[in-house]
MARGU-907450 format. One record per atom (N, C-alpha, C): residue number from 1; residue in three letters; atom name; x, y, z. Coordinates in pm, 1 decimal. Last residue first. Example, Ala and Ser with C-alpha at 12.3 -4.5 7.8 and 13.67 -1.06 7.14 Angstrom:
residues 2
> nr	rest	atom	c1	c2	c3
> 2	SER	N	1285.0	-225.0	708.0
> 2	SER	CA	1367.0	-106.0	714.0
> 2	SER	C	1290.0	3.0	787.0
> 1	ALA	N	1319.0	-569.0	780.0
> 1	ALA	CA	1230.0	-450.0	780.0
> 1	ALA	C	1320.0	-330.0	780.0
END
This chain:
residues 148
> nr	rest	atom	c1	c2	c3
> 148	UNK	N	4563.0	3957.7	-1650.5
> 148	UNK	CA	4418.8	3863.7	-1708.0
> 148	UNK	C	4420.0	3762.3	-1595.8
> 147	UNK	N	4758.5	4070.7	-1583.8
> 147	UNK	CA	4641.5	4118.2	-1557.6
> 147	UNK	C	4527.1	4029.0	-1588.0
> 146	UNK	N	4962.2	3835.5	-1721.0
> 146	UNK	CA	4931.4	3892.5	-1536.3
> 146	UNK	C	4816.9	3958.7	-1546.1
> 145	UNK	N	4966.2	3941.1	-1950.2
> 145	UNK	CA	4880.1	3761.6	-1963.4
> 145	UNK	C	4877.3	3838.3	-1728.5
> 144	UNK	N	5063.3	4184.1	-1974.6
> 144	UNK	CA	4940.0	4146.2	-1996.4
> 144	UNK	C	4915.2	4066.4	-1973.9
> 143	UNK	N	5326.4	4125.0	-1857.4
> 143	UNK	CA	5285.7	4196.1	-1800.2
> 143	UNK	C	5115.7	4242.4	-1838.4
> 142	UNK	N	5419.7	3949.3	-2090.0
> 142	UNK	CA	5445.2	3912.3	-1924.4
> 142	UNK	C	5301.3	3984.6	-1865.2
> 141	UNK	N	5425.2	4149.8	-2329.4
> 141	UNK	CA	5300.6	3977.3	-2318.3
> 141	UNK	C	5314.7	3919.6	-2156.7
> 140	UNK	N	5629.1	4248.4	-2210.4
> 140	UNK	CA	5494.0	4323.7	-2245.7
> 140	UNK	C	5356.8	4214.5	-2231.8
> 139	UNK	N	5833.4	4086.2	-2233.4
> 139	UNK	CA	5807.9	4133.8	-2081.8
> 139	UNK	C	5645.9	4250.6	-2069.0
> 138	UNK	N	5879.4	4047.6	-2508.0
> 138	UNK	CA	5787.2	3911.0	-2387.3
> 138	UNK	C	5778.9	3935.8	-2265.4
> 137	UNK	N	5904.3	4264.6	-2589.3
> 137	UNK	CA	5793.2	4177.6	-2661.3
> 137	UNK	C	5730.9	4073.9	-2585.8
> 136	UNK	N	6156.6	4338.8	-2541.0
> 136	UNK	CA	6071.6	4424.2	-2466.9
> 136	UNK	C	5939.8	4323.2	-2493.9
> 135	UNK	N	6310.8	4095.0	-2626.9
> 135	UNK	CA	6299.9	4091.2	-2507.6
> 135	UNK	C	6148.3	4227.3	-2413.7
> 134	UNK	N	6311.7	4202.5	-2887.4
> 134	UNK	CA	6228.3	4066.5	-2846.5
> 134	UNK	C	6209.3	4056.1	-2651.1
> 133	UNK	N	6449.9	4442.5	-2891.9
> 133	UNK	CA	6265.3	4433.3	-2912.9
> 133	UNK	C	6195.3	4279.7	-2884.4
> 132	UNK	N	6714.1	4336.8	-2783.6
> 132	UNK	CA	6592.0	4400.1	-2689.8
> 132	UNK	C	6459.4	4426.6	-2745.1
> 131	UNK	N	6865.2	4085.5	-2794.3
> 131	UNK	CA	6722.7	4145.9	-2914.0
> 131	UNK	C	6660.2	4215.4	-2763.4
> 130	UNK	N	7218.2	4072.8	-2727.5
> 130	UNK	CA	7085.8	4053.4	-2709.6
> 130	UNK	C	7021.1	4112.4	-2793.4
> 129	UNK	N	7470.7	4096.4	-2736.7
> 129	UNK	CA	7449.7	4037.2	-2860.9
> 129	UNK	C	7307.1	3984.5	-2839.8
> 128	UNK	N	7588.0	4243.2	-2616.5
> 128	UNK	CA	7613.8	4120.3	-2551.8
> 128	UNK	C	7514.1	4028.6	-2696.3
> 127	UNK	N	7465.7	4496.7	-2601.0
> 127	UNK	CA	7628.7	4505.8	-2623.1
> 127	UNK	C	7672.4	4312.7	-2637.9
> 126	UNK	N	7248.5	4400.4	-2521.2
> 126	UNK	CA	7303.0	4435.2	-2637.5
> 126	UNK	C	7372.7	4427.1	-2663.2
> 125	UNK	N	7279.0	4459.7	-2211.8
> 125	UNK	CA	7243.6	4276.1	-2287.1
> 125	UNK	C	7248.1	4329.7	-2475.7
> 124	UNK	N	7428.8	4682.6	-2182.9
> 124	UNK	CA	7542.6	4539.7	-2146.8
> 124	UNK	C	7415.3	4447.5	-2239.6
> 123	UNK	N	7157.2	4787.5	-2186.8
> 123	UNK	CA	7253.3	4820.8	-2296.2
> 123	UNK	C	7425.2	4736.2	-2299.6
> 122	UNK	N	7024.8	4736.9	-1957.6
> 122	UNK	CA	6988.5	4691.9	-2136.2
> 122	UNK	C	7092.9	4732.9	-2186.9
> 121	UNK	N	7167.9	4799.1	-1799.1
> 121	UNK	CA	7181.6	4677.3	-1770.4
> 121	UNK	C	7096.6	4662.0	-1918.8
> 120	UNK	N	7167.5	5116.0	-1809.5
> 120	UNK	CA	7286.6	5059.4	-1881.2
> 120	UNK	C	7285.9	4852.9	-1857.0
> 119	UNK	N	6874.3	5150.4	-1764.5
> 119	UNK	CA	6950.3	5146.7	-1890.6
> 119	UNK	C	7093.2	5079.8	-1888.1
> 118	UNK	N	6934.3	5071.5	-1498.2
> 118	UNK	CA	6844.0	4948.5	-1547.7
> 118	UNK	C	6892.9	5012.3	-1694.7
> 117	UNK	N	7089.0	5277.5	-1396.7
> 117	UNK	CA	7090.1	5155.9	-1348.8
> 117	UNK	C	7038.7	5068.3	-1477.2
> 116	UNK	N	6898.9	5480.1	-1512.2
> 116	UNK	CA	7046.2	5466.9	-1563.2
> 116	UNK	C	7111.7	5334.8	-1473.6
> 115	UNK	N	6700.7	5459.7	-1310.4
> 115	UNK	CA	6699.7	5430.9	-1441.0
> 115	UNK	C	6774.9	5413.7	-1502.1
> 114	UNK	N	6893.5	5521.5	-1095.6
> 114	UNK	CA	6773.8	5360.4	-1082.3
> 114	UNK	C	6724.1	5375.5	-1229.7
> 113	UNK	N	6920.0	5798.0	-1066.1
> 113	UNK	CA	7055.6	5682.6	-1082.9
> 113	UNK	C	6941.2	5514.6	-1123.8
> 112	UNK	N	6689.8	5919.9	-986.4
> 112	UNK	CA	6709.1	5924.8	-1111.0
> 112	UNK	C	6852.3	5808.3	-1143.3
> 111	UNK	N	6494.5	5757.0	-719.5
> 111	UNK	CA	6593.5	5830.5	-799.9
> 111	UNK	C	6633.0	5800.2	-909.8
> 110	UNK	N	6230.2	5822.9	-587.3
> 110	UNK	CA	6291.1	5735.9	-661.7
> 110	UNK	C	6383.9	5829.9	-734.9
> 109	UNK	N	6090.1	5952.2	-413.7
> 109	UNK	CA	6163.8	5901.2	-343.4
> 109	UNK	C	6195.7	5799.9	-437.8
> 108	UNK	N	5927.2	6193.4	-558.2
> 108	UNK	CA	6058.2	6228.3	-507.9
> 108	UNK	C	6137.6	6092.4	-438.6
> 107	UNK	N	5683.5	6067.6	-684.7
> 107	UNK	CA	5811.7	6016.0	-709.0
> 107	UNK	C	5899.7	6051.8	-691.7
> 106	UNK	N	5372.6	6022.6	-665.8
> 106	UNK	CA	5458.9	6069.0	-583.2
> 106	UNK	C	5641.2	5970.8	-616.4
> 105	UNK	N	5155.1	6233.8	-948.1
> 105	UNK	CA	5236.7	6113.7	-880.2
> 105	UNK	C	5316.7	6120.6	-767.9
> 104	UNK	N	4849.3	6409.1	-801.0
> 104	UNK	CA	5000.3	6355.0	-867.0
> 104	UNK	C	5113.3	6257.0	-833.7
> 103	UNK	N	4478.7	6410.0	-848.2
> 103	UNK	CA	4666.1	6366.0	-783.9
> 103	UNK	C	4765.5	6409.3	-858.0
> 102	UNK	N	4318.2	6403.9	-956.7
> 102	UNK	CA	4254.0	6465.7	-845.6
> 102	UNK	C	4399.1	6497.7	-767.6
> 101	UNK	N	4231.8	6647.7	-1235.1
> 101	UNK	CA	4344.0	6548.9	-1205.7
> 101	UNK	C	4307.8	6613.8	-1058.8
> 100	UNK	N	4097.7	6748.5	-1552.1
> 100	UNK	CA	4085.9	6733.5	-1417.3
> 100	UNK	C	4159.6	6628.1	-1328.1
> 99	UNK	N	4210.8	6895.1	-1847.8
> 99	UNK	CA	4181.0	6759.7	-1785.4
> 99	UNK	C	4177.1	6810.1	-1644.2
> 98	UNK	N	4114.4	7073.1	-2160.7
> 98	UNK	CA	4154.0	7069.2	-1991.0
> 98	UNK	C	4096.8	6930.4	-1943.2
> 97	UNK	N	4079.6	6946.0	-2396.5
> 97	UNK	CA	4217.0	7103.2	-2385.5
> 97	UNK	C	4223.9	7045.3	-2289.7
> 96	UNK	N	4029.6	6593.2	-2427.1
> 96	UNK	CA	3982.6	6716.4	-2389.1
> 96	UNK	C	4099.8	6836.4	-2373.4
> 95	UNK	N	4174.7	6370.1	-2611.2
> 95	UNK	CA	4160.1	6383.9	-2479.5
> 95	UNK	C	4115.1	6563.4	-2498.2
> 94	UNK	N	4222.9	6195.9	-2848.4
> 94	UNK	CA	4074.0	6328.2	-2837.7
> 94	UNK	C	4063.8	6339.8	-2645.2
> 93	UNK	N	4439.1	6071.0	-3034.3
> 93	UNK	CA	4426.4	6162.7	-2901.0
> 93	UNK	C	4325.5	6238.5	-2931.3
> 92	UNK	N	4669.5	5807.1	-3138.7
> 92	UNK	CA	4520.2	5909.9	-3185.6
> 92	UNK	C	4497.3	5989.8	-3003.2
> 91	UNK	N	4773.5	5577.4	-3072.8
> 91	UNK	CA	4832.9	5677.3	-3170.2
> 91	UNK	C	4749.4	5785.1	-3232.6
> 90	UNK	N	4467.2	5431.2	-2895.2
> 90	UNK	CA	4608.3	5414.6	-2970.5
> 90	UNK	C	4677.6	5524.9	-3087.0
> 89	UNK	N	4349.6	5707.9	-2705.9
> 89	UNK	CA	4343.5	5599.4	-2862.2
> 89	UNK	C	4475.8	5587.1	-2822.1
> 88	UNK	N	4220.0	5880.4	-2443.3
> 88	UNK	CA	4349.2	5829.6	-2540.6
> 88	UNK	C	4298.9	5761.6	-2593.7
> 87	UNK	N	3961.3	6022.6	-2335.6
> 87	UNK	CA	4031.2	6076.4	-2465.7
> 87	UNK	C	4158.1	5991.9	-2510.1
> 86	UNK	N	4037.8	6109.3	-1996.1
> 86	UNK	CA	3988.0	6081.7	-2094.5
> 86	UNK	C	4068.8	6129.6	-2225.5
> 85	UNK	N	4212.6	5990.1	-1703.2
> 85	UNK	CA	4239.3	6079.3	-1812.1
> 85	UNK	C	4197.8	6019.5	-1905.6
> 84	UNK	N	4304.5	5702.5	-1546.2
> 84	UNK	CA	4147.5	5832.5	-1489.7
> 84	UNK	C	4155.5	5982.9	-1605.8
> 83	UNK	N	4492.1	5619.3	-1641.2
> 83	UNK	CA	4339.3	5582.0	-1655.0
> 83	UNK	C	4223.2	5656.8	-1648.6
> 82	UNK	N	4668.0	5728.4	-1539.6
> 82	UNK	CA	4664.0	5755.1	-1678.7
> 82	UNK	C	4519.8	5699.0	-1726.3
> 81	UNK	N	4679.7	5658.8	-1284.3
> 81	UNK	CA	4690.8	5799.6	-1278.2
> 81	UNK	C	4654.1	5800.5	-1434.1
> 80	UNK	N	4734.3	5385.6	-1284.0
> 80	UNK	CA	4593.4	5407.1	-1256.5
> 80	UNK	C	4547.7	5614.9	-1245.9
> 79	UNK	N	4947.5	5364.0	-1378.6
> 79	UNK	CA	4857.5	5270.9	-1451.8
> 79	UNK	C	4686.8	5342.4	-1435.6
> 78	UNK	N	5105.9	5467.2	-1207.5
> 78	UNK	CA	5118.5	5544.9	-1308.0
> 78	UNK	C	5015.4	5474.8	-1380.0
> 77	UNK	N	5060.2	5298.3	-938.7
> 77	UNK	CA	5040.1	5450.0	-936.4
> 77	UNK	C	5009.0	5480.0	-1100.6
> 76	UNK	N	5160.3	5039.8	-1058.6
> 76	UNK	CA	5008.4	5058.8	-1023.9
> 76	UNK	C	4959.0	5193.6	-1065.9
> 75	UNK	N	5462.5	5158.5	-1094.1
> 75	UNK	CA	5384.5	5074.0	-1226.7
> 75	UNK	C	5240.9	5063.7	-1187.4
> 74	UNK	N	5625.7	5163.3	-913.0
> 74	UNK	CA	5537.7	5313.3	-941.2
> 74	UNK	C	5434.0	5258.2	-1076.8
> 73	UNK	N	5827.1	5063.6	-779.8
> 73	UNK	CA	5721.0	5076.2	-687.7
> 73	UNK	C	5591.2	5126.5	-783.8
> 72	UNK	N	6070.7	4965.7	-946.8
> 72	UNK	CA	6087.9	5077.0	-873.1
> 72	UNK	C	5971.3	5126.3	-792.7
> 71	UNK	N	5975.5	4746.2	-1105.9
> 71	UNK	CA	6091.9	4709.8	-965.4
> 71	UNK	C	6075.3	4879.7	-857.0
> 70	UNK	N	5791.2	4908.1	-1223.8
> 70	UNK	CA	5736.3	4758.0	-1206.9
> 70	UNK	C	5847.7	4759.1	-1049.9
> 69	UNK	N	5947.3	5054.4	-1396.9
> 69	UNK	CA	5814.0	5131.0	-1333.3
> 69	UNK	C	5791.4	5003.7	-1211.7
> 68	UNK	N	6096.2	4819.5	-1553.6
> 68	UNK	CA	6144.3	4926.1	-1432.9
> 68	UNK	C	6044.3	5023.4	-1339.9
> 67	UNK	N	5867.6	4681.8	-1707.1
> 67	UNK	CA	5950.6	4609.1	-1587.9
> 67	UNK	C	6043.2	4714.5	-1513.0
> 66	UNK	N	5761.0	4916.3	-1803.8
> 66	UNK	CA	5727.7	4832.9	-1688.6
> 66	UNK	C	5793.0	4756.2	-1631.3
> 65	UNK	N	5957.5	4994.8	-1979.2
> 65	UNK	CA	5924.9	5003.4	-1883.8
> 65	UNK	C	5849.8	4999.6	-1811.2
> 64	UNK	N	6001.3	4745.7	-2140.1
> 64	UNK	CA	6083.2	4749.0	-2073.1
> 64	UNK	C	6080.2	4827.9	-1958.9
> 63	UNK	N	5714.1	4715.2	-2252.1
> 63	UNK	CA	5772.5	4618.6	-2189.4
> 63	UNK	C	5902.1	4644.7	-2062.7
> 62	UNK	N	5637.7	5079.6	-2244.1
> 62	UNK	CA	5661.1	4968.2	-2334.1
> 62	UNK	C	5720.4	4827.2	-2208.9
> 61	UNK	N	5340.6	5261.1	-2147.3
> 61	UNK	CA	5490.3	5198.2	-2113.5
> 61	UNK	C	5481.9	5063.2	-2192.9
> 60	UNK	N	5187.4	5541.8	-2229.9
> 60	UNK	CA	5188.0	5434.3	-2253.1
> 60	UNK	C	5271.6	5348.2	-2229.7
> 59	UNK	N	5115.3	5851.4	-2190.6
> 59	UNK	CA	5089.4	5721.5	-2041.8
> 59	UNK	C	5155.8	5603.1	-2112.0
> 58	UNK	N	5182.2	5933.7	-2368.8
> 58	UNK	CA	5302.7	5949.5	-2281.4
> 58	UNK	C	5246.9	5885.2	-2191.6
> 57	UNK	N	5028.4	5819.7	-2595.1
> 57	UNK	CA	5164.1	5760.3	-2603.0
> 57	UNK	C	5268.4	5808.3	-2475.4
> 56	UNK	N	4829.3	5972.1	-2498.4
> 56	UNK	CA	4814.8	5845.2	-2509.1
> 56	UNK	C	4949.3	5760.9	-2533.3
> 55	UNK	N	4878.3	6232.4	-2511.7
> 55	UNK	CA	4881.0	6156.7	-2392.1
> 55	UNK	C	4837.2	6045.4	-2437.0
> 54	UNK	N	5142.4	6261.1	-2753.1
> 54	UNK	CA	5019.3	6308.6	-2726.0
> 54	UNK	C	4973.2	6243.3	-2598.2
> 53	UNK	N	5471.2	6343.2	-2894.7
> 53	UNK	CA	5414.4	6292.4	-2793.9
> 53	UNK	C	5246.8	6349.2	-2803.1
> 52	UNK	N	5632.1	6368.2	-3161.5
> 52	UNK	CA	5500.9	6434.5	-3120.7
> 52	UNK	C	5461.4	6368.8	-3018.5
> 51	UNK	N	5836.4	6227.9	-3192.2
> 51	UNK	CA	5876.1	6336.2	-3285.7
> 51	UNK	C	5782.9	6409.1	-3196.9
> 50	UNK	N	6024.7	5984.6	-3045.8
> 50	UNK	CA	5897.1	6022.8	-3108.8
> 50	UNK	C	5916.7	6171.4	-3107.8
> 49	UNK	N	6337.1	5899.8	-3184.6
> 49	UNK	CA	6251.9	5855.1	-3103.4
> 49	UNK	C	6099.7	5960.3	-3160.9
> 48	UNK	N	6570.6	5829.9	-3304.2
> 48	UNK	CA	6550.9	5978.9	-3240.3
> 48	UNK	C	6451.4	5999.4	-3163.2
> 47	UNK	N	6633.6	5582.5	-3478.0
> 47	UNK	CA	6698.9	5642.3	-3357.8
> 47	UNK	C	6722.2	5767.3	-3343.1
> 46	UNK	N	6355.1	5700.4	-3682.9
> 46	UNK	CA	6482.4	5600.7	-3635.2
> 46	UNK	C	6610.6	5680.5	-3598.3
> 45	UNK	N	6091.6	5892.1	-3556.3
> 45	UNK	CA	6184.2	5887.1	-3657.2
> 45	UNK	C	6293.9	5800.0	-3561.6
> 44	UNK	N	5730.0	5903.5	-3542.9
> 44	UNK	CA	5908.6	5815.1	-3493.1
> 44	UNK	C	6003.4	5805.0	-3562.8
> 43	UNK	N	5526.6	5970.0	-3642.3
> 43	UNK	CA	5601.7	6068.0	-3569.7
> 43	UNK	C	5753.3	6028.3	-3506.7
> 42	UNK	N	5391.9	5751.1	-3735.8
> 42	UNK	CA	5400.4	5860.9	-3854.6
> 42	UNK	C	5509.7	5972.6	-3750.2
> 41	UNK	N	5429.8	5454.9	-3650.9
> 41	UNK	CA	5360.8	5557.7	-3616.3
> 41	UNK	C	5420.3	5664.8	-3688.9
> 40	UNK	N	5568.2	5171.0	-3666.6
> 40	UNK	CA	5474.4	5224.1	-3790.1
> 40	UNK	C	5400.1	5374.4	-3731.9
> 39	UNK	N	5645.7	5128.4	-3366.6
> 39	UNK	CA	5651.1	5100.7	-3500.9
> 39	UNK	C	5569.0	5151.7	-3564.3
> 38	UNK	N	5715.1	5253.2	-3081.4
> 38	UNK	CA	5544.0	5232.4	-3149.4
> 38	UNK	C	5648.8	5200.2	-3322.4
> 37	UNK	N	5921.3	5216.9	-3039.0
> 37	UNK	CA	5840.5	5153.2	-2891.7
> 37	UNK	C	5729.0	5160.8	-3008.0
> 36	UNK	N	6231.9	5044.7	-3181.6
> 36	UNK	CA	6091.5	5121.5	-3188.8
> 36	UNK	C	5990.2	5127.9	-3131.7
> 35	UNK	N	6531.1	5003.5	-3217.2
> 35	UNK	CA	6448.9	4987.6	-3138.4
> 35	UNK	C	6305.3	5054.0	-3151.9
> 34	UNK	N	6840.6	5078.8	-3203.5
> 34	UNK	CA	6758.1	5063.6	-3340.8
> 34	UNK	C	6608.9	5055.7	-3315.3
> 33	UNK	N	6967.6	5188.8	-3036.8
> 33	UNK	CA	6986.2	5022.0	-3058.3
> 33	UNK	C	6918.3	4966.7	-3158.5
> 32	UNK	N	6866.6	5430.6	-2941.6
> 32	UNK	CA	6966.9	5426.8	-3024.1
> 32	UNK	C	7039.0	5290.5	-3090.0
> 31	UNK	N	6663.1	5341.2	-2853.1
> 31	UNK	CA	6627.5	5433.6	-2953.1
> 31	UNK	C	6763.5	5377.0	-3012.8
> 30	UNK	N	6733.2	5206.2	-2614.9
> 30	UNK	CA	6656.0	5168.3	-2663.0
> 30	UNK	C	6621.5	5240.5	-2815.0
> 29	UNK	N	6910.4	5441.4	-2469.0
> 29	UNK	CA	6934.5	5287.6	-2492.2
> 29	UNK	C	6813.4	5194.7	-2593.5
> 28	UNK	N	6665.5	5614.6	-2430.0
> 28	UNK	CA	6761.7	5642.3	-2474.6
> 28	UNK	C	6857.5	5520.8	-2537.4
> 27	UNK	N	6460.3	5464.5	-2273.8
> 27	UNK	CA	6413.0	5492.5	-2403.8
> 27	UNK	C	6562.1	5549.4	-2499.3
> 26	UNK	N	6661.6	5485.0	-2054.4
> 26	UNK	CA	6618.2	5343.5	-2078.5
> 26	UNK	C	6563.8	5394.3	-2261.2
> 25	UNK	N	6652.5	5716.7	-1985.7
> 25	UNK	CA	6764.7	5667.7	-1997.3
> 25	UNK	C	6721.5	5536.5	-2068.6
> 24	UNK	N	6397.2	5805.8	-1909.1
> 24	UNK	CA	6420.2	5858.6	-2030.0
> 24	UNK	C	6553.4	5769.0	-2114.1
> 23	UNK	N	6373.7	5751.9	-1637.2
> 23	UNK	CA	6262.6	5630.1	-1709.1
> 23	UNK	C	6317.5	5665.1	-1870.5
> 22	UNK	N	6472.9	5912.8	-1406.6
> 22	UNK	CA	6556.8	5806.3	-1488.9
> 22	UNK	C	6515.5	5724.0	-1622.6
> 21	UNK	N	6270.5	6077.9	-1278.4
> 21	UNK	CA	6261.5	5925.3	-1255.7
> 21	UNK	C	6412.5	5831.1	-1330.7
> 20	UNK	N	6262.1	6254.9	-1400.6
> 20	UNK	CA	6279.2	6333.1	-1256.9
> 20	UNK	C	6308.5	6166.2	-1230.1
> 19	UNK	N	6197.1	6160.8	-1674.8
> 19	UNK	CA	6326.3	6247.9	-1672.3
> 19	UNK	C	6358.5	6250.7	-1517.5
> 18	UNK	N	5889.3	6111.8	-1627.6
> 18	UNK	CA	6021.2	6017.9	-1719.2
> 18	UNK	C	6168.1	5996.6	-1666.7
> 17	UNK	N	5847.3	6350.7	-1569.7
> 17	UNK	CA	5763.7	6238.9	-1452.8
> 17	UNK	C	5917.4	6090.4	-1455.8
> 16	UNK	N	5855.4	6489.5	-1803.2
> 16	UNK	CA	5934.7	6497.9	-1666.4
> 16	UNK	C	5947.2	6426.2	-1552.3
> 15	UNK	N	5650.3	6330.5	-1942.6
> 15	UNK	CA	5777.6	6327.6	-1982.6
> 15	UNK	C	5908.1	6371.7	-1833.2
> 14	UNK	N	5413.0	6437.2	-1756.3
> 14	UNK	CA	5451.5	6268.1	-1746.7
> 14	UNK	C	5557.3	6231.2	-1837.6
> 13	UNK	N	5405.8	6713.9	-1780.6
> 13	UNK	CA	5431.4	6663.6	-1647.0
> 13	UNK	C	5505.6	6518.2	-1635.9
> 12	UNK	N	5346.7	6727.3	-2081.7
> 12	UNK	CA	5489.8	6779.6	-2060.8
> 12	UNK	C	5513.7	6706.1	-1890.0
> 11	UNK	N	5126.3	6624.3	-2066.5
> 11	UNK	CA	5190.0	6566.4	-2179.9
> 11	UNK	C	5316.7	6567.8	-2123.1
> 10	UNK	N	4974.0	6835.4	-1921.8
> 10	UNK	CA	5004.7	6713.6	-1877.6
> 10	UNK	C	5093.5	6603.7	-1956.9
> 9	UNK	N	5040.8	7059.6	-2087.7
> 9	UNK	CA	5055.2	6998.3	-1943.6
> 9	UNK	C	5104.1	6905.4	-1893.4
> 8	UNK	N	4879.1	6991.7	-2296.6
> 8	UNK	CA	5001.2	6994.4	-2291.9
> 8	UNK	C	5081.2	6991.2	-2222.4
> 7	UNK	N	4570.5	6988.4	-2154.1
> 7	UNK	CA	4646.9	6858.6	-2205.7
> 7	UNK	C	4772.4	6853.2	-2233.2
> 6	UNK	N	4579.5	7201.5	-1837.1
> 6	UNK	CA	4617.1	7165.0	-1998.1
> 6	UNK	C	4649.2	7048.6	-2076.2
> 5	UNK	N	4409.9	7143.1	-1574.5
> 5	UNK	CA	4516.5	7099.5	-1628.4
> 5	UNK	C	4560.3	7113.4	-1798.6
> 4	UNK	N	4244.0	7162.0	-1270.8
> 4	UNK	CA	4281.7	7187.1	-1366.9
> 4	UNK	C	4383.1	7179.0	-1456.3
> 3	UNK	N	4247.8	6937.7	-1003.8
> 3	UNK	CA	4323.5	7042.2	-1038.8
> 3	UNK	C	4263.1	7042.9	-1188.2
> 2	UNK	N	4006.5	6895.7	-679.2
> 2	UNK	CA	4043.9	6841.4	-827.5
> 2	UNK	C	4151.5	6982.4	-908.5
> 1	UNK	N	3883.7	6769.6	-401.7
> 1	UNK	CA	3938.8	6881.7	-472.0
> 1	UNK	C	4011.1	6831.9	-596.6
END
C-alpha cells in the first residue's frame, strides 16, 4: 500500500520531521554563527538560513546533522526514506506534484531535548573559539569516505 503525497507536503513533513526531532536547533546555532549549509545558493540569506526549501535540500543533511541523525538512531531511516523520492538535483528540483511514499519515518521515540542537547554542545565549541564550517566539513568527508 502506498500514500499519495504533494511535493509541498512532503517538503513541509521532513521540516517538521526537523522540528518534532530537535534537528532545527542545531541549523539554528549554525545560521546564526555565520555558517552556510549550501553556500552560493540563490535562496540563503546570512544568518536566516534558506529562504525556499525544495526536497532536495530538505532530504539533504549537512555534516553536523548526521552526526546527530547518526547518534540518535535515524541517519539509515532518513537516508533511505529520501532515496526512494524522485526528481532531487543538487539546488534544482524536478521531483514530480505527487510522490508515492510506502512509509513514514518513525520518530516519536526521539526527543526534541536531544537536539538542543547537541545544539548547544556546537554552540559551547564556538563560543570556545571553534570553526564549525570546518568541523561540519570533516564530519561530512567522515560520513562519505564510510560509505565508500
Amino acid at each position: 500500500m502506498s500514500i499519495e503525497m504533494k511535493k509541498e507536503h512532503l517538503i513541509q513533513y521532513g521540516l517538521r520531521v526537523f522540528e518534532e526531532i530537535g534537528a532545527n536547533e542545531i541549523c539554528t546555532i549554525c545560521i546564526s554563527s555565520g555558517n552556510t549549509c549550501c553556500q552560493g545558493c540563490e535562496f540563503l540569506n546570512d544568518k536566516e538560513g534558506c529562504q525556499k526549501r525544495n526536497t532536495s535540500c530538505t532530504a539533504w543533511l549537512c555534516g553536523l546533522q548526521k552526526q546527530y541523525f547518526n547518534e540518535i538512531g535515524l541517519l539509515d531511516e532518513w537516508e533511505k526514506f529520501w532515496t526512494k523520492i524522485p526528481g532531487k538535483l543538487h539546488r534544482d528540483d524536478v521531483t514530480p506534484d505527487f510522490v508515492q511514499l510506502k512509509t513514514f519515518l518513525k520518530v516519536n521515540h526521539i526527543k526534541k531535548t536531544s537536539g538542543k542537547l547537541m545544539a548547544d554542545t556546537f554552540k559551547t565549541f564556538v563560543e570556545d573559539g571553534g570553526n564549525l564550517e570546518k568541523l561540519e566539513r570533516n564530519l561530512q568527508h567522515d560520513f562519505v569516505m564510510e560509505k565508500l
